[in-house]
C-alpha positions as CSV (number, residue, x, y, z in Angstrom):
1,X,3.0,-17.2,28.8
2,X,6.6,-18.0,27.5
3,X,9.1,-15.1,27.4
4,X,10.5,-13.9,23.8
5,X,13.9,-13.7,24.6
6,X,14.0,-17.3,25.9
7,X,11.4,-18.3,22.9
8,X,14.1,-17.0,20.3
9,X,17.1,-18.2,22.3
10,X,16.0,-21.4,22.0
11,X,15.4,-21.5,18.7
12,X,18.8,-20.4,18.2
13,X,20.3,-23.2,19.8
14,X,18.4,-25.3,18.5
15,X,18.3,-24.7,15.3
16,X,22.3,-24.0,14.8
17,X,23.1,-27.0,13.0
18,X,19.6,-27.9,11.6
19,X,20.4,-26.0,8.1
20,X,17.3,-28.0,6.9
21,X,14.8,-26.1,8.9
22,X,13.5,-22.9,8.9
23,X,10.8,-21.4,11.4
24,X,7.8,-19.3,9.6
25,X,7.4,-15.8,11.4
26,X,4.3,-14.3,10.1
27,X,4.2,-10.9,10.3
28,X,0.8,-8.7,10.3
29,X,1.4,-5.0,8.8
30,X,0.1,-2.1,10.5
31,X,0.2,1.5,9.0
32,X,1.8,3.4,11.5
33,X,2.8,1.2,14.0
34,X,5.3,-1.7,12.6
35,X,6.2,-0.5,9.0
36,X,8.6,1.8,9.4
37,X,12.3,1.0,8.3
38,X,13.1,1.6,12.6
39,X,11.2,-2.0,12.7
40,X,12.5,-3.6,9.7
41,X,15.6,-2.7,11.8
42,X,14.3,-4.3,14.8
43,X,13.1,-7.5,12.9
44,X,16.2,-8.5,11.3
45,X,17.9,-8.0,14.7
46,X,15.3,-9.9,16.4
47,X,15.6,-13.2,13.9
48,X,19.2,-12.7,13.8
49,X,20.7,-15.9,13.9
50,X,18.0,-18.1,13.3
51,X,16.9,-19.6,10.1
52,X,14.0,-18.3,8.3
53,X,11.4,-17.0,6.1
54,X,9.6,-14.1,7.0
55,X,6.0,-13.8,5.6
56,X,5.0,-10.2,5.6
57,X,1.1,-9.8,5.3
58,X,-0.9,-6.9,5.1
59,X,-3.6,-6.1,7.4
60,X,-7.4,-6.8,6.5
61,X,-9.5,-3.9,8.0
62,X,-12.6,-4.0,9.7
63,X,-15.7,-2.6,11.3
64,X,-14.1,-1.5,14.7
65,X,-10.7,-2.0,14.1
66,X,-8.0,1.4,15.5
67,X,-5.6,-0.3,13.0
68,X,-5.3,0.5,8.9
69,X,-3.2,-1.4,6.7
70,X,0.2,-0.2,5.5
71,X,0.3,0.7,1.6
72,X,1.6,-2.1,-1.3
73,X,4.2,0.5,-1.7
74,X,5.5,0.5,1.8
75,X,5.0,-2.8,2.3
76,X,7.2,-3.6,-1.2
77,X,9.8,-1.3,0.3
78,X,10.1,-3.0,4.2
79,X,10.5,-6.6,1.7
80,X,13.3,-5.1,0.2
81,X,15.0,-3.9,3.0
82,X,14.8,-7.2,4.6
83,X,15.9,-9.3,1.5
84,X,19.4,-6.6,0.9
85,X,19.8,-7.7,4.7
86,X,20.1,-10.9,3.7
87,X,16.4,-12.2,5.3
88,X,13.9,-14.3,3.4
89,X,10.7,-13.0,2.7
90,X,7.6,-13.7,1.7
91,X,5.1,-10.7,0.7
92,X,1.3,-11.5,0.6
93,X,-0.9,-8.4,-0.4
94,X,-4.5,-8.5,0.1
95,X,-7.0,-9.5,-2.0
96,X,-10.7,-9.4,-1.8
97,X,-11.0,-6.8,0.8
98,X,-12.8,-4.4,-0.8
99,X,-15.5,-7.1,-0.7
100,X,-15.0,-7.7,3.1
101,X,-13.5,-11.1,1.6
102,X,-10.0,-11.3,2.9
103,X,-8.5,-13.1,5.0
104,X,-9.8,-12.6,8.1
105,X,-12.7,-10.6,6.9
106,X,-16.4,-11.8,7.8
107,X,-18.7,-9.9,5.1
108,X,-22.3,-9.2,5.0
């Protein structure tokens, strides 16, 4: 409905003098398709600018699902790569999925 560019313009404007505020991007891992270091390069260009923490979180697989999670040790990696660029970040690995118990996760 509303267009990125304008969505993060706007927070950049803003947000510019607001230094108590930051905005939450939550940021689902997929193995494969946003994990590589290309996209960690694309996401700190893309919050460039605007305060903020980054919460990376990995995927919860499921019964139907194309997409897999990205490995701890990838994910670990795309943190740090972030933080040495000077972004925030929150990692949450998953828990409870081998049980069909994460987040996100209905199991039988």
């Amino acid at each position: 409905k509303y267009n990125l560019d304008l969505l993060l313009g706007t927070l950049r404007e803003k947000l510019q003098y607001k230094h108590n505020y930051k905005v939450l991007f939550e940021y689902v891992m997929l193995a494969g398709v946003n994990d590589s270091m290309e996209d960690a390069k694309r996401l700190i260009d893309l919050v460039q600018g605007i305060p903020c923490k980054i919460n990376l979180i990995s995927f919860n697989p499921h019964n139907g699902s194309p997409f897999k999670p990205t490995k701890d040790e990838k994910m670990i990696e795309f943190r740090n790569f972030l933080a040495a660029a000077g972004c925030t970040v929150l990692l949450r690995l998953s828990r409870g999925d081998d049980q069909m118990a994460a987040c996100g996760q209905l199991g039988k």
